[in-house]
C-alpha positions as protocol buffer text, in pm:
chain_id: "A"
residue {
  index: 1
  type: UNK
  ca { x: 2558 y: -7826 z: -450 }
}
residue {
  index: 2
  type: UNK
  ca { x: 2685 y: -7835 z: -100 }
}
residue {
  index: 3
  type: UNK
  ca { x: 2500 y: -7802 z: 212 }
}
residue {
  index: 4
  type: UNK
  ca { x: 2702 y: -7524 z: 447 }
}
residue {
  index: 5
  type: UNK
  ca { x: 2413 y: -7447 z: 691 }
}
residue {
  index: 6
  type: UNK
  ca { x: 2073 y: -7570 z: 811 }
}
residue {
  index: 7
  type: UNK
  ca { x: 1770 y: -7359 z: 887 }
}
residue {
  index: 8
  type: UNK
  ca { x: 1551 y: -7544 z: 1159 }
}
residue {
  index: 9
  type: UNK
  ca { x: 1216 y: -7496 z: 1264 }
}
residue {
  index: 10
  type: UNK
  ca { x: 1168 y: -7537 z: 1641 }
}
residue {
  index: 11
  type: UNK
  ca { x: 765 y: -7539 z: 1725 }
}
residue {
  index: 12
  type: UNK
  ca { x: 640 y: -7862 z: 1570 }
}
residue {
  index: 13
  type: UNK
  ca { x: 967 y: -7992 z: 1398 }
}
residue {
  index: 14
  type: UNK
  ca { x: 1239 y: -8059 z: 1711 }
}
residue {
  index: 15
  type: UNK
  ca { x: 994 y: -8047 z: 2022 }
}
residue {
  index: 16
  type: UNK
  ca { x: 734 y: -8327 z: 1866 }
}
residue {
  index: 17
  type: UNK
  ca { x: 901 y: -8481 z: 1613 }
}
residue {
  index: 18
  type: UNK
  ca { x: 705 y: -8327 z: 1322 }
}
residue {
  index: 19
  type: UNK
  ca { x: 358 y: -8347 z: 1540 }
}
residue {
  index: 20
  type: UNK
  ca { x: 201 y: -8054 z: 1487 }
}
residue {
  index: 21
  type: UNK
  ca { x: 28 y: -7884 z: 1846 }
}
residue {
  index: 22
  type: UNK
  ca { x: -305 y: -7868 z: 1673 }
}
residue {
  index: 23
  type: UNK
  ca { x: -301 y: -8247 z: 1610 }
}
residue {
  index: 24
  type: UNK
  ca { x: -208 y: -8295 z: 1973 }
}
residue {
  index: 25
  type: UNK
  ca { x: -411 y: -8044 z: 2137 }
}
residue {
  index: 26
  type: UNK
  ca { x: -704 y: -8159 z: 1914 }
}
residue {
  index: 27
  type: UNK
  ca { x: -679 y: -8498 z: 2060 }
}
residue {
  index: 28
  type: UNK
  ca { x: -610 y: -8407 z: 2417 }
}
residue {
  index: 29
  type: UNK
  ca { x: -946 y: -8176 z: 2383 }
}
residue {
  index: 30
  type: UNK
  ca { x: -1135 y: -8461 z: 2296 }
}
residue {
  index: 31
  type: UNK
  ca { x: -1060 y: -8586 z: 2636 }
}
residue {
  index: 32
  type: UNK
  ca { x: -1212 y: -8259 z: 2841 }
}
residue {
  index: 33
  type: UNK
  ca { x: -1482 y: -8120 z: 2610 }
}
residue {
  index: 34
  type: UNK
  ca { x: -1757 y: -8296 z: 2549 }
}
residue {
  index: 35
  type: UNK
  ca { x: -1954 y: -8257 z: 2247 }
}
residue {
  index: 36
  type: UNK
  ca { x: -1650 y: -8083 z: 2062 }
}
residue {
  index: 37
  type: UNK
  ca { x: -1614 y: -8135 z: 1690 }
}
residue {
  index: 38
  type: UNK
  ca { x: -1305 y: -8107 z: 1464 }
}
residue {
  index: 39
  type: UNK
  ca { x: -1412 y: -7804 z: 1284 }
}
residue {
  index: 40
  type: UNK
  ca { x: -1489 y: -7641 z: 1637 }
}
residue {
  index: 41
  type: UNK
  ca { x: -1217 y: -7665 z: 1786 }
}
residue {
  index: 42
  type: UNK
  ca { x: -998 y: -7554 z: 1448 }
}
residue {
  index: 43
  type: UNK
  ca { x: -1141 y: -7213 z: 1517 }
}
residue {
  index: 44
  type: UNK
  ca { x: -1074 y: -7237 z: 1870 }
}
residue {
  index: 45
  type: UNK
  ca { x: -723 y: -7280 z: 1817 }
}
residue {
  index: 46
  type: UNK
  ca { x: -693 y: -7049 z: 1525 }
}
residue {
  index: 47
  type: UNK
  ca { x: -861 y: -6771 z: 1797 }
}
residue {
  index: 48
  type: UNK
  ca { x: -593 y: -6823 z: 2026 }
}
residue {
  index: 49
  type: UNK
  ca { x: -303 y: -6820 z: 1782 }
}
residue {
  index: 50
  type: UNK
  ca { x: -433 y: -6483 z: 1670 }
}
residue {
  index: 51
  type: UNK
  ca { x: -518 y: -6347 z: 1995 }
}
residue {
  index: 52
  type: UNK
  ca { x: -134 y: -6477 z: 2150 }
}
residue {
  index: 53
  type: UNK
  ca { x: 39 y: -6302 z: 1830 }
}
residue {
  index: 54
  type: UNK
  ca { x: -181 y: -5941 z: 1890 }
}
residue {
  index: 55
  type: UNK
  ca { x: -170 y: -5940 z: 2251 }
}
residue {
  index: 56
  type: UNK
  ca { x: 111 y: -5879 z: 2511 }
}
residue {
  index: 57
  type: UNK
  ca { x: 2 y: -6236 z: 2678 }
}
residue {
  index: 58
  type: UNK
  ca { x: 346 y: -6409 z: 2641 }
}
residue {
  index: 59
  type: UNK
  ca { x: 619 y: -6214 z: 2791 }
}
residue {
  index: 60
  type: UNK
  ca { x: 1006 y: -6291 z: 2689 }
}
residue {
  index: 61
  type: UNK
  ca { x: 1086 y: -6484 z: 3042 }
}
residue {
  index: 62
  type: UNK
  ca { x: 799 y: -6730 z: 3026 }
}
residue {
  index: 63
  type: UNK
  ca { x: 866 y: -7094 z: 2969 }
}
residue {
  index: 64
  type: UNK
  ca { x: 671 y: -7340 z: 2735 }
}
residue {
  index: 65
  type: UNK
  ca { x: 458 y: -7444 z: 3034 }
}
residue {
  index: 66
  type: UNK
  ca { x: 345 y: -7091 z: 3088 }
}
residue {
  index: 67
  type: UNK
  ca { x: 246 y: -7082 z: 2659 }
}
residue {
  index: 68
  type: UNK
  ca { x: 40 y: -7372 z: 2678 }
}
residue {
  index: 69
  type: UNK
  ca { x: -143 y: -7270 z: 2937 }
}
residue {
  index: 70
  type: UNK
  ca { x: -251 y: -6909 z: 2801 }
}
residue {
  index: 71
  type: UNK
  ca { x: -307 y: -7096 z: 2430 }
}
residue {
  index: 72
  type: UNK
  ca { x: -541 y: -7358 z: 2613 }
}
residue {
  index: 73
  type: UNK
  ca { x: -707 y: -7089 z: 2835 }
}
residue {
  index: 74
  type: UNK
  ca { x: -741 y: -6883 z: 2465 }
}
residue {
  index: 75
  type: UNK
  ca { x: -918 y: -7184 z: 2338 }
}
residue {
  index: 76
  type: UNK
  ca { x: -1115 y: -7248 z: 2625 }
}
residue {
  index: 77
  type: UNK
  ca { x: -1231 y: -6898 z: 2643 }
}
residue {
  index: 78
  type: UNK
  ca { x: -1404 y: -6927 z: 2295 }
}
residue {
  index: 79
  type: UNK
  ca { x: -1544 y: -7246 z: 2334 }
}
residue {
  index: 80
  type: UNK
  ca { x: -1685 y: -7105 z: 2621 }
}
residue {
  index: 81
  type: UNK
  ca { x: -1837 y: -6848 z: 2432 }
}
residue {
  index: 82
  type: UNK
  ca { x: -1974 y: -7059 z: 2185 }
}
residue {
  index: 83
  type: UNK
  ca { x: -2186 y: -7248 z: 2468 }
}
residue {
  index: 84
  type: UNK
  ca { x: -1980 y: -7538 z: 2533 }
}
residue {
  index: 85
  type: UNK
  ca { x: -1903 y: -7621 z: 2914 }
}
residue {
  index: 86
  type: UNK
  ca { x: -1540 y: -7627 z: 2977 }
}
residue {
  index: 87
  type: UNK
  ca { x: -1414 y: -7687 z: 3282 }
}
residue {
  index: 88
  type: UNK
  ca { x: -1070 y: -7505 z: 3329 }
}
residue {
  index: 89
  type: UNK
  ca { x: -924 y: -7675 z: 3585 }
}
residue {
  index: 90
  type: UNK
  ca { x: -877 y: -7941 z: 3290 }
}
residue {
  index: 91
  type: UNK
  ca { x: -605 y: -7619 z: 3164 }
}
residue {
  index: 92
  type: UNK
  ca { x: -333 y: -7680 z: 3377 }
}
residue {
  index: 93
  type: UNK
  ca { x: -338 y: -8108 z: 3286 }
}
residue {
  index: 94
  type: UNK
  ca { x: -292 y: -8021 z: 2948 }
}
residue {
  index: 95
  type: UNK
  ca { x: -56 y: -7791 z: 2979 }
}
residue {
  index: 96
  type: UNK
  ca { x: 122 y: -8031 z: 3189 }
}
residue {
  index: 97
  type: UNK
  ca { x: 99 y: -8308 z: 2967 }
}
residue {
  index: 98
  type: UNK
  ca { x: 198 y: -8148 z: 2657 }
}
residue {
  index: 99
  type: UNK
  ca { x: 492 y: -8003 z: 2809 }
}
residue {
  index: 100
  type: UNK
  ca { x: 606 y: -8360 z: 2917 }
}
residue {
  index: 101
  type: UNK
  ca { x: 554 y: -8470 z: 2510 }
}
residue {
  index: 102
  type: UNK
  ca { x: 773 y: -8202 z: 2411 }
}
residue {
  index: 103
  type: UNK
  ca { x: 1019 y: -8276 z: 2719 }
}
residue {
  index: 104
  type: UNK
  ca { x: 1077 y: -8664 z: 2626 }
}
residue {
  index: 105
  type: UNK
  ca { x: 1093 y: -8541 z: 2249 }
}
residue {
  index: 106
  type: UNK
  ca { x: 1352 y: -8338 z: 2291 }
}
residue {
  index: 107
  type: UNK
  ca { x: 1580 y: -8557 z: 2488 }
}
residue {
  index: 108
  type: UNK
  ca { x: 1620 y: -8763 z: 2177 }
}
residue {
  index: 109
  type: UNK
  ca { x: 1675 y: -8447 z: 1979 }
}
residue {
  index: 110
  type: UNK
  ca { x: 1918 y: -8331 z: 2174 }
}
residue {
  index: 111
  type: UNK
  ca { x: 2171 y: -8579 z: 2047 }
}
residue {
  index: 112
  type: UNK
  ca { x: 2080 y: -8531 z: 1712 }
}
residue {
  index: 113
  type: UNK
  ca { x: 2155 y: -8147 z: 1713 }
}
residue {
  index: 114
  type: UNK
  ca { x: 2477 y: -8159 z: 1883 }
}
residue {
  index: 115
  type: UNK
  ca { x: 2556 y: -8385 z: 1608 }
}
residue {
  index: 116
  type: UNK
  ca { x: 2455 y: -8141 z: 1334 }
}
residue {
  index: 117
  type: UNK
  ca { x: 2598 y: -7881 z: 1518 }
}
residue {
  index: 118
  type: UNK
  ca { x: 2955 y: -8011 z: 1501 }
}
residue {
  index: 119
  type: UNK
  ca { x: 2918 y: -8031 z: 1163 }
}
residue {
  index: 120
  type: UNK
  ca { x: 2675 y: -7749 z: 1017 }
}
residue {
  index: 121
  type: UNK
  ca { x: 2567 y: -7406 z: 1137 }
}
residue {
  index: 122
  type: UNK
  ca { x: 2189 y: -7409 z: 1229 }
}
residue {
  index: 123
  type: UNK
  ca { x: 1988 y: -7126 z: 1257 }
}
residue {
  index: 124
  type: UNK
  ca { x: 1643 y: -7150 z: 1437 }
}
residue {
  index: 125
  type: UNK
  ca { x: 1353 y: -7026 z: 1282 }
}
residue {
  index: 126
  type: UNK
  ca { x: 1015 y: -7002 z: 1448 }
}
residue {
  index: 127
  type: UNK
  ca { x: 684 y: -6810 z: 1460 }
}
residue {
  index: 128
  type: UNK
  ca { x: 683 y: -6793 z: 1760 }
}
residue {
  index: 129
  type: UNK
  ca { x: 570 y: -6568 z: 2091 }
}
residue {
  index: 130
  type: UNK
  ca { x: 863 y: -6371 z: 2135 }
}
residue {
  index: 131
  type: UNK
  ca { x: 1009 y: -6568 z: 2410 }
}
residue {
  index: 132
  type: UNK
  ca { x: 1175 y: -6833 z: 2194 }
}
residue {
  index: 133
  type: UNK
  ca { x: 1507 y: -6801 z: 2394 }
}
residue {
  index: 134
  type: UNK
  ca { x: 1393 y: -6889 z: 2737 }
}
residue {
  index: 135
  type: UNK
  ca { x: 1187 y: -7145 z: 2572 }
}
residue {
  index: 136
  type: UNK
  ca { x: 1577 y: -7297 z: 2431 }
}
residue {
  index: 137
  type: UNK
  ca { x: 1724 y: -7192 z: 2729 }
}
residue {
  index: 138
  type: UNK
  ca { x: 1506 y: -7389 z: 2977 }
}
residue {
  index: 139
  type: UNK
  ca { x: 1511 y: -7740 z: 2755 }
}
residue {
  index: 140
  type: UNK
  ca { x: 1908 y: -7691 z: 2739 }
}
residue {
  index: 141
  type: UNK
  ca { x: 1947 y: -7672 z: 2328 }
}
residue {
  index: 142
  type: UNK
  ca { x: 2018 y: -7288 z: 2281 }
}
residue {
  index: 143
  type: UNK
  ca { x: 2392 y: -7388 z: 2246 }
}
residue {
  index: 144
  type: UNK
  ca { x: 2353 y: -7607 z: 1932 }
}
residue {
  index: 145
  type: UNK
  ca { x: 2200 y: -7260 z: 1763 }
}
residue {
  index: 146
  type: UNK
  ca { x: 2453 y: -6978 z: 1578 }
}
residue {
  index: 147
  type: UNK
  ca { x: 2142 y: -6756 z: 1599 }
}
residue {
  index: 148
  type: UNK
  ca { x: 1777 y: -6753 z: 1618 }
}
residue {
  index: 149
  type: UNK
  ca { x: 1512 y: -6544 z: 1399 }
}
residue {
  index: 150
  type: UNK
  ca { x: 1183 y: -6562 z: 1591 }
}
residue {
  index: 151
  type: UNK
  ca { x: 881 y: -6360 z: 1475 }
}
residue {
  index: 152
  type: UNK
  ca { x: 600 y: -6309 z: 1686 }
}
residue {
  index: 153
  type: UNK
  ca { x: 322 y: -6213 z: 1432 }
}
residue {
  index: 154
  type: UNK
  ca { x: 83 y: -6531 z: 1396 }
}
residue {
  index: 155
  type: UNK
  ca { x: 198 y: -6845 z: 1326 }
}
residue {
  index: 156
  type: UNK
  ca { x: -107 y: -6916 z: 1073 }
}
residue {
  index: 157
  type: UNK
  ca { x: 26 y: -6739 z: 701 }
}
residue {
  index: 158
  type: UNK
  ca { x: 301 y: -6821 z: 468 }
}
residue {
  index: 159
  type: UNK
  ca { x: 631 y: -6604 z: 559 }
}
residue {
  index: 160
  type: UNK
  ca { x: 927 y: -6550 z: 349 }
}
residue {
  index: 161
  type: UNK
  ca { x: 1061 y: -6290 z: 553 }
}
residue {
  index: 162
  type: UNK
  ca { x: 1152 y: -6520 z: 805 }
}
residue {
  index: 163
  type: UNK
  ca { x: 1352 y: -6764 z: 617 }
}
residue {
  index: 164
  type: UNK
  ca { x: 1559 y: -6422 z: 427 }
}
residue {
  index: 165
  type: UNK
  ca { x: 1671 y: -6347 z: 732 }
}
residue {
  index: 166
  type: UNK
  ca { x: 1779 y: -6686 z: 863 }
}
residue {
  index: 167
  type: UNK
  ca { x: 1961 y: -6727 z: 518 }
}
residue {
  index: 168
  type: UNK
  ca { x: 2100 y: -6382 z: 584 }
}
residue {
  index: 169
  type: UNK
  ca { x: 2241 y: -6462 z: 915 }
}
residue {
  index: 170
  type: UNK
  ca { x: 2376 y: -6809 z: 801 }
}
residue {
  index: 171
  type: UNK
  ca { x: 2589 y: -6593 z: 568 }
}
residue {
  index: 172
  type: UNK
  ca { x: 2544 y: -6861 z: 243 }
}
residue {
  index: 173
  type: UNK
  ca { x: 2392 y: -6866 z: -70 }
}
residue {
  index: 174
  type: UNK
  ca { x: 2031 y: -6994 z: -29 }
}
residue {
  index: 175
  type: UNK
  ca { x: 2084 y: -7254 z: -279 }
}
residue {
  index: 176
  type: UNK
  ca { x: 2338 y: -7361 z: 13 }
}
residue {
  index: 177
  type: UNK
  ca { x: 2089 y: -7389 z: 338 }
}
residue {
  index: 178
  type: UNK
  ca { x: 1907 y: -7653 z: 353 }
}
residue {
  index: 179
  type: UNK
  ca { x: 1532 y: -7570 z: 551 }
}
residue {
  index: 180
  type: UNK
  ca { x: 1409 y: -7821 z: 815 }
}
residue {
  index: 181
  type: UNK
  ca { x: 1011 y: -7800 z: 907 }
}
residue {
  index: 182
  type: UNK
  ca { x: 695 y: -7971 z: 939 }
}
residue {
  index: 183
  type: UNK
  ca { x: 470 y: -7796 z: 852 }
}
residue {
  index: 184
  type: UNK
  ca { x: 408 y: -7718 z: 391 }
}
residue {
  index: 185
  type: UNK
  ca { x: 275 y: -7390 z: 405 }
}
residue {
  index: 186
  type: UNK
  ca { x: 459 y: -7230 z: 689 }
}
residue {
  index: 187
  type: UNK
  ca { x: 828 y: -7386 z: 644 }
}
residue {
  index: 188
  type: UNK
  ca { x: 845 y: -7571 z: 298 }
}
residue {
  index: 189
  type: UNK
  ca { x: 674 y: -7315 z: 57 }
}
residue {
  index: 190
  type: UNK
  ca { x: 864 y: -7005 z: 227 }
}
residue {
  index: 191
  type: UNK
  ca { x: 1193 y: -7165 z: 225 }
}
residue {
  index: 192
  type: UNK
  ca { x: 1170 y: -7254 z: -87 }
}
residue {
  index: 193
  type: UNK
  ca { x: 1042 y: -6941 z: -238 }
}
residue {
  index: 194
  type: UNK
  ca { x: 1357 y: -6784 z: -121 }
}
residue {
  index: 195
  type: UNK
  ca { x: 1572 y: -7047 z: -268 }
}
residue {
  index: 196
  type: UNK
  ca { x: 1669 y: -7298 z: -30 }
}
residue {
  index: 197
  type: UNK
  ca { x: 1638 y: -7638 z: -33 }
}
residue {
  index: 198
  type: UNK
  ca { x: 1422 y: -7811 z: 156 }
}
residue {
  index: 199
  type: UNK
  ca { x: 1348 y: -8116 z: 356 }
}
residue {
  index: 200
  type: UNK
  ca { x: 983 y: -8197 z: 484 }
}
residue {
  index: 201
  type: UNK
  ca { x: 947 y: -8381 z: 815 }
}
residue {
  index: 202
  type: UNK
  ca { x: 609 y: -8525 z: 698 }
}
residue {
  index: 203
  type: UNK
  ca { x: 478 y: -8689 z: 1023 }
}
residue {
  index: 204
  type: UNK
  ca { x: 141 y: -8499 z: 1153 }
}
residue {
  index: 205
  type: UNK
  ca { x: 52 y: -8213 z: 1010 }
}
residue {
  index: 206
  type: UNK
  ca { x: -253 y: -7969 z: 1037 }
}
residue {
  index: 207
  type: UNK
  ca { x: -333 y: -7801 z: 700 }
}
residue {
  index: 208
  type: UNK
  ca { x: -520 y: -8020 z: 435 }
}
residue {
  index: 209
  type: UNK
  ca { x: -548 y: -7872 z: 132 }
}
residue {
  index: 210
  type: UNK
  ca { x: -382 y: -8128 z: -107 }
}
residue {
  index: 211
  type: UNK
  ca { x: -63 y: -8041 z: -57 }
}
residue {
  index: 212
  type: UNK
  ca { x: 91 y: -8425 z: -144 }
}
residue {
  index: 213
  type: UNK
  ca { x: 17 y: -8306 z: -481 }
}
residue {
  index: 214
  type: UNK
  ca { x: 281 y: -7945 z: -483 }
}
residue {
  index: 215
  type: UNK
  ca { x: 598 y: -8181 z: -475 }
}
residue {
  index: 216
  type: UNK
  ca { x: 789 y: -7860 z: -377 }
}
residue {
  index: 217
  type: UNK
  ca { x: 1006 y: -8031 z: -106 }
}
residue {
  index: 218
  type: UNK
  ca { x: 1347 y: -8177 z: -215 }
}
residue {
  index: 219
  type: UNK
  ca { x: 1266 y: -8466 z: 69 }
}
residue {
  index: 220
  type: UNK
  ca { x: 1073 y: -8629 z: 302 }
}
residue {
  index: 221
  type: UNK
  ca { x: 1102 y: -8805 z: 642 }
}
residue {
  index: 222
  type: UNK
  ca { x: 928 y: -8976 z: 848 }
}
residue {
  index: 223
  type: UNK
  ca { x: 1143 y: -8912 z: 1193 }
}
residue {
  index: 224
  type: UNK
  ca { x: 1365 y: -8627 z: 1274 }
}
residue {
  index: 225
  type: UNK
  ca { x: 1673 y: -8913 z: 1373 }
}
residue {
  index: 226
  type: UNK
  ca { x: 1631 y: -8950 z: 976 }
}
residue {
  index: 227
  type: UNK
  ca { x: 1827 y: -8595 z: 902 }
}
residue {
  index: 228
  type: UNK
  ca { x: 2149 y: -8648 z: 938 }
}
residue {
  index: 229
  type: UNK
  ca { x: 2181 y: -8956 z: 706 }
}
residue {
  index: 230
  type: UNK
  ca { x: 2013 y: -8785 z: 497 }
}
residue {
  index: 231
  type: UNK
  ca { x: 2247 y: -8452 z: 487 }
}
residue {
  index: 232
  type: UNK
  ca { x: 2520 y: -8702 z: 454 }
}
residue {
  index: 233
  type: UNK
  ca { x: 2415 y: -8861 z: 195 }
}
residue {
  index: 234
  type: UNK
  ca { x: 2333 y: -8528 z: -12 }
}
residue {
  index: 235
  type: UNK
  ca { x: 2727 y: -8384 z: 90 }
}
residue {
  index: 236
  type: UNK
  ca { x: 2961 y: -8438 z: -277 }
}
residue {
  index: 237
  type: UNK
  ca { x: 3187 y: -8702 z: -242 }
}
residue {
  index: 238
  type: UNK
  ca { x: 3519 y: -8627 z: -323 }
}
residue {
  index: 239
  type: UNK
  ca { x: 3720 y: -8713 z: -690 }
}
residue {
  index: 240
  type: UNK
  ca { x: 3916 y: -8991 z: -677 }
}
residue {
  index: 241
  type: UNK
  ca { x: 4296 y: -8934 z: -737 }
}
């Protein structure tokens, strides 16, 4: 079957190259708070996911600088309250350092999408904080997008929803759209659910609950410069005359 448009996850897939912002916030942590263990710092982050989806925190004009820094002030506001010494001055340097990651990331993706782009439709998808478009607009990639489906409710559940609409606004038959994301439970499962196929961007992830073992995803990479060979090599050849 032919591919006719891409679906593309944006917060873990094209600004870290399939690093998930648990992974790296997990390991920047380690760095400021001393004491802090894994399981910690999972609810930590988990709080602030929550607590950034119910409350009116991130407004539409604020850049990805300005959502690191309430998620880290989030976190350390309940380790804080679980009687571990934070010192939030440590907020702002990494906030500042993440948003350099995803900076250099993206100036490698930036190629790669204006390649796709010429040659596919892509549709972001994202749970995200409802200010995905100054987020694209600021890095300089909302150009390579026909449209963008953000939701705002938290990033932390399976959602189908998400994905019907991208395929919706693609215009093709799922079984058409191909779905782009790191992360199993919150890109591949979905995606596939509704009918799409699916490529996993296995790299560093966040959940671990054996999901090596589901062998839902149609394939797997290892680097997000990977995709476009890939997409070629799944496009029919045509019959020889």
């Amino acid at each position: 079957m032919q591919t006719r448009g891409i679906l593309l996850n944006y917060e873990g897939t094209i600004d870290t190259n399939g690093q998930h912002w648990g992974a790296i916030l997990w390991h920047k942590f380690q760095k400021h708070v001393i004491g802090l263990d894994k399981a910690m710092f999972n609810r930590a982050y988990t709080h602030s996911e929550n607590v950034l989806a119910a409350q009116s925190f991130i407004k539409p004009t604020h850049v990805f600088l300005d959502v690191l820094v309430h998620k880290i002030t989030q976190q350390f506001d309940y380790l804080a309250g679980q009687g571990y010494q934070v010192d939030y001055s440590s907020v702002q340097t990494i906030a500042k350092e993440c948003n350099s990651l995803a900076l250099r990331t993206l100036r490698g993706t930036k190629r790669i999408l204006e390649n796709l782009s010429n040659t596919f439709p892509i549709v972001l998808v994202s749970n995200f904080y409802g200010n995905l478009n100054a987020v694209l607009t600021e890095f300089g990639i909302k150009q390579y997008f026909a449209d963008v489906v953000e939701s705002s409710t938290s990033a932390m559940h399976f959602n189908t929803e998400i994905y019907e609409k991208g395929v919706s606004r693609l215009g093709y038959p799922p079984e058409e759209c191909v779905a782009v994301g790191d992360s199993y439970n919150r890109d591949i499962l979905p995606s596939k659910a509704v009918g799409c196929k699916t490529i996993w961007l296995n790299v560093m992830g966040w959940e671990e609950w054996g999901i090596d073992e589901l062998e839902i995803s149609d394939a797997e990479i290892g680097d997000f410069s990977q995709l476009p060979a890939l997409l070629e090599r799944w496009q029919p050849r045509p019959a020889a005359v």
